[in-house]
C-alpha positions as MATLAB code, in Angstrom:
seq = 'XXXXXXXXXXXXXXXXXXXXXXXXXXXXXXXXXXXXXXXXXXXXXXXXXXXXXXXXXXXXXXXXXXXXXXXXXXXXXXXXXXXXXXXXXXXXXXXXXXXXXXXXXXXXXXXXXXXXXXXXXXXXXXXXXXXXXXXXXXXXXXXXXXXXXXXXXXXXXXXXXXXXXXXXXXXXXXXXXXXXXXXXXXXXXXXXXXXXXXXXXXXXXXXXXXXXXXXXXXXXXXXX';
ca = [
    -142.724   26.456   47.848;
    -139.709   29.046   47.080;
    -137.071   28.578   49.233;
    -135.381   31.881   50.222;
    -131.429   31.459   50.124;
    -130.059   34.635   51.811;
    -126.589   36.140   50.655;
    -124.262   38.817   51.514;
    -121.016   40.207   50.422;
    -118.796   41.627   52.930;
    -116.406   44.482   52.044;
    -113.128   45.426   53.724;
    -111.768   48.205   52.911;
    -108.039   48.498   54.706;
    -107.090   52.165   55.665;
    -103.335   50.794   56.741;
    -100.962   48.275   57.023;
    -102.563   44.688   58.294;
    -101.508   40.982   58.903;
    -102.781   37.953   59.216;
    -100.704   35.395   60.412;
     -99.811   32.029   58.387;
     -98.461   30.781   61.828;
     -94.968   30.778   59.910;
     -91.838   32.702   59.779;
     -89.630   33.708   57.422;
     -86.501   31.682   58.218;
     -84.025   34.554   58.434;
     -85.674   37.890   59.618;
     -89.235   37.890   59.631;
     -90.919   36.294   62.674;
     -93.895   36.332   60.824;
     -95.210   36.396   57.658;
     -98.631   36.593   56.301;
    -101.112   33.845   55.259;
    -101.262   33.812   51.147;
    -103.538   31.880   49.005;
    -102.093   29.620   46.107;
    -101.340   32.451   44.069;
     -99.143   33.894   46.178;
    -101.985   36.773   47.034;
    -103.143   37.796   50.467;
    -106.610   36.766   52.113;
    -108.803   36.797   55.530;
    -109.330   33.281   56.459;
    -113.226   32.971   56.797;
    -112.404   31.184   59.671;
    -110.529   34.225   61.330;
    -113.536   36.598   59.538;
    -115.977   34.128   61.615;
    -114.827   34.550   64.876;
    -114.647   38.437   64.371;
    -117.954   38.235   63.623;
    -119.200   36.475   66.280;
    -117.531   38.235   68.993;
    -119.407   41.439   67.491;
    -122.554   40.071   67.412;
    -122.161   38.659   71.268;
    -120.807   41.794   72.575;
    -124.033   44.039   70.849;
    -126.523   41.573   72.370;
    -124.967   41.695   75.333;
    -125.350   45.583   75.118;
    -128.916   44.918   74.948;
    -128.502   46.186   71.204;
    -131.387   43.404   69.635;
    -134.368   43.946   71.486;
    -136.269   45.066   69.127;
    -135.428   41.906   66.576;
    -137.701   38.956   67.945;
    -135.936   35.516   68.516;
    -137.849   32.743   67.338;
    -138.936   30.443   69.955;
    -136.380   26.857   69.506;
    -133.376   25.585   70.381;
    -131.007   28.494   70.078;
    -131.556   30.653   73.083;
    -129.797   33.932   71.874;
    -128.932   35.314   68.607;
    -125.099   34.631   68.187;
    -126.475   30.871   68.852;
    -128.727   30.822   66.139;
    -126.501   32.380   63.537;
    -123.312   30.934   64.188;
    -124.342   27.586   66.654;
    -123.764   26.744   70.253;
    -120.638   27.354   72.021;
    -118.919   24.121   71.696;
    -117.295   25.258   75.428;
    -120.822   25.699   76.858;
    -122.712   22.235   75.842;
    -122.439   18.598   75.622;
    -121.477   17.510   72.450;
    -124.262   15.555   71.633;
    -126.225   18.895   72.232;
    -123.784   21.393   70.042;
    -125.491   22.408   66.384;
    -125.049   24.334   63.515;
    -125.539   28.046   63.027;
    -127.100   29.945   60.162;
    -124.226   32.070   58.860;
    -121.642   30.618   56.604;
    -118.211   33.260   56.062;
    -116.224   32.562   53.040;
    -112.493   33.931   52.773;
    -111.673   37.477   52.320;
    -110.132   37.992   49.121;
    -108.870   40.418   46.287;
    -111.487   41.008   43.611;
    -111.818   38.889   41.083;
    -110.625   41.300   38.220;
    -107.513   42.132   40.673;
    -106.867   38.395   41.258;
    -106.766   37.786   37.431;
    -104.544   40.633   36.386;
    -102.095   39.525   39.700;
    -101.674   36.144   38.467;
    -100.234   36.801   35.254;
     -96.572   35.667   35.021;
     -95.555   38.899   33.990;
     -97.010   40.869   37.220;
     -94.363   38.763   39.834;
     -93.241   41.923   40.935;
     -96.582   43.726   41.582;
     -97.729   40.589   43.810;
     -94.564   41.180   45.966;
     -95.009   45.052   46.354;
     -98.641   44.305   47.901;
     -96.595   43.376   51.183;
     -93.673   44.928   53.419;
     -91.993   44.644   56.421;
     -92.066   46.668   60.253;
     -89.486   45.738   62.555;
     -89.552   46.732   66.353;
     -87.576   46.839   69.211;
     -87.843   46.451   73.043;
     -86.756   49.662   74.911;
     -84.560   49.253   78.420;
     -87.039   51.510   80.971;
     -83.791   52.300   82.122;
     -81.042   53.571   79.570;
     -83.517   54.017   77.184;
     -82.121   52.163   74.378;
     -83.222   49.127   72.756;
     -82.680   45.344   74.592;
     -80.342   43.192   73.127;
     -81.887   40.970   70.723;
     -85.149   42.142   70.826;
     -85.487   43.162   67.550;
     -88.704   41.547   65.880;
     -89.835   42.019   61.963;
     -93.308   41.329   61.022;
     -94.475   40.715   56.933;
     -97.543   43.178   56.674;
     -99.997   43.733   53.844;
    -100.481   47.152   52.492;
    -104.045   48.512   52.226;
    -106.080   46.391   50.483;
    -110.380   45.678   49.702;
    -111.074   42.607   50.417;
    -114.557   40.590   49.775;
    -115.996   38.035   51.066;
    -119.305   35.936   50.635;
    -121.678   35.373   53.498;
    -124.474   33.089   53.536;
    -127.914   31.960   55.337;
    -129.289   28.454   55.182;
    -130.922   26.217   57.198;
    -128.498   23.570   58.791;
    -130.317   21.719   61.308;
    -131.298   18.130   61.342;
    -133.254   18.405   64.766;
    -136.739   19.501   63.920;
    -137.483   22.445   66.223;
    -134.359   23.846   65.405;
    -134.857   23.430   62.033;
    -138.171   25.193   62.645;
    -136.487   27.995   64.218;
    -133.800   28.807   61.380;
    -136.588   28.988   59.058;
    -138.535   30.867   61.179;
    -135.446   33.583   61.172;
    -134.898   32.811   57.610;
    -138.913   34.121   56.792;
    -137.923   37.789   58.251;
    -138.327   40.827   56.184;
    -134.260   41.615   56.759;
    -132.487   38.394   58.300;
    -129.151   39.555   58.405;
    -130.367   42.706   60.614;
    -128.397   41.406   63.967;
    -125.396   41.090   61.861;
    -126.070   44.409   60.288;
    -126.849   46.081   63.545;
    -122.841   44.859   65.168;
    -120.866   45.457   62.163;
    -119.877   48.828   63.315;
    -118.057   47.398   66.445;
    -115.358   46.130   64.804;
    -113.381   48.405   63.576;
    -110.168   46.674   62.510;
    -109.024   42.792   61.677;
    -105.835   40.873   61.439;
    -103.520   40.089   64.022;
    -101.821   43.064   66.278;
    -104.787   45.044   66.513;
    -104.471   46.548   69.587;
    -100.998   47.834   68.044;
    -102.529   49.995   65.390;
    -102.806   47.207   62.691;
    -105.594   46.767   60.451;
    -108.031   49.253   60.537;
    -110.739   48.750   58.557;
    -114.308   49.650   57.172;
    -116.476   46.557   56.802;
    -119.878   47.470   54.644;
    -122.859   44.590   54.056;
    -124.008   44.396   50.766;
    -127.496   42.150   50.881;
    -129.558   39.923   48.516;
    -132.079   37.566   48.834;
    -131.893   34.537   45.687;
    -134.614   32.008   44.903;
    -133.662   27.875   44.878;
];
């Protein structure tokens, strides 16, 4: 029998400045810089994209936003468990699993990355970032506290892609039962579909105005 691999490519499309954090500073004036991949380009860790994800998808079936999409009776008592596994913080281990959804990295487009990489286009890597710098104000005088100043490496607008995928992961048969069951639907990626629109930016600092975004699914079902 045809089996159905499910994937998706997720778009990002940046309206401003946004950073995601290597974990790293500069040395001399930037407390932070971003995360860049081997070539020196920036990316979304699919980790990072993951957990973005997820909380999306818990906070719209929380909302009650999924009852019209049927669970399948197994293992994996709510959506977000079934497509991204249990909640490592809510089970034994011996009882945690696998979800559905695997998240790739956000990165440049292919065509971009190529041209980037050329020797010759140094300079053009470097102008896809820049710096903010901030300041603590004194409530009181109103000027800025001594040695507050912070500077942050940001990324200018950018679209970003990244691959998404469905397949069955579980070794324990009724759970295995149960992604395939999900995996059978008309539209599988429906849940993820119907919670995309809650997040509406990515990156660290975003309750500081950084990295607003538009994220758009782009769906296709491939035979194996």
């Amino acid at each position: 029998m045809t089996h159905l691999v499910h994937q998706a490519h997720l778009s990002i499309d940046f309206s401003g400045y946004w950073h995601a954090g290597s974990g790293r500073s500069s040395g001399h004036h930037l407390d932070a810089v971003c995360i860049r991949d081997a070539a020196d380009l920036p990316f979304l860790p699919g980790r990072q994209l993951k957990g973005i994800l997820r909380n999306a998808l818990r906070r719209a079936e929380a909302w009650g936003w999924f009852t019209d999409i049927a669970l399948p009776v197994g293992l994996a008592k709510t959506h977000e468990a079934l497509l991204f596994g249990s909640a490592s913080q809510e089970a034994e281990r011996d009882s945690t699993f696998a979800g559905l959804l695997q998240v790739d990295s956000a990165s440049l487009a292919a065509e971009e990355s190529l041209f980037l990489q050329q020797p010759d286009n140094v300079v053009l890597r470097e102008l896809l970032f820049d710096e903010l710098y901030s300041t603590a104000i004194d409530e009181k005088s109103g000027t800025a506290k001594k040695y507050s100043l912070r500077g942050i490496e940001v990324c200018l607008p950018v679209q970003l892609y990244a691959r998404l995928g469905l397949h069955v992961t579980a070794l324990d048969p009724e759970l295995r039962q149960q992604q395939q069951a999900w995996l059978a639907q008309a539209n599988p990626w429906q849940a993820l579909e119907l919670a995309l629109p809650l997040i509406d930016a990515l990156g660290a600092h975003r309750n500081r105005g950084l990295g607003e975004a538009v994220l758009t699914l782009n769906t296709v079902a491939l035979g194996a």
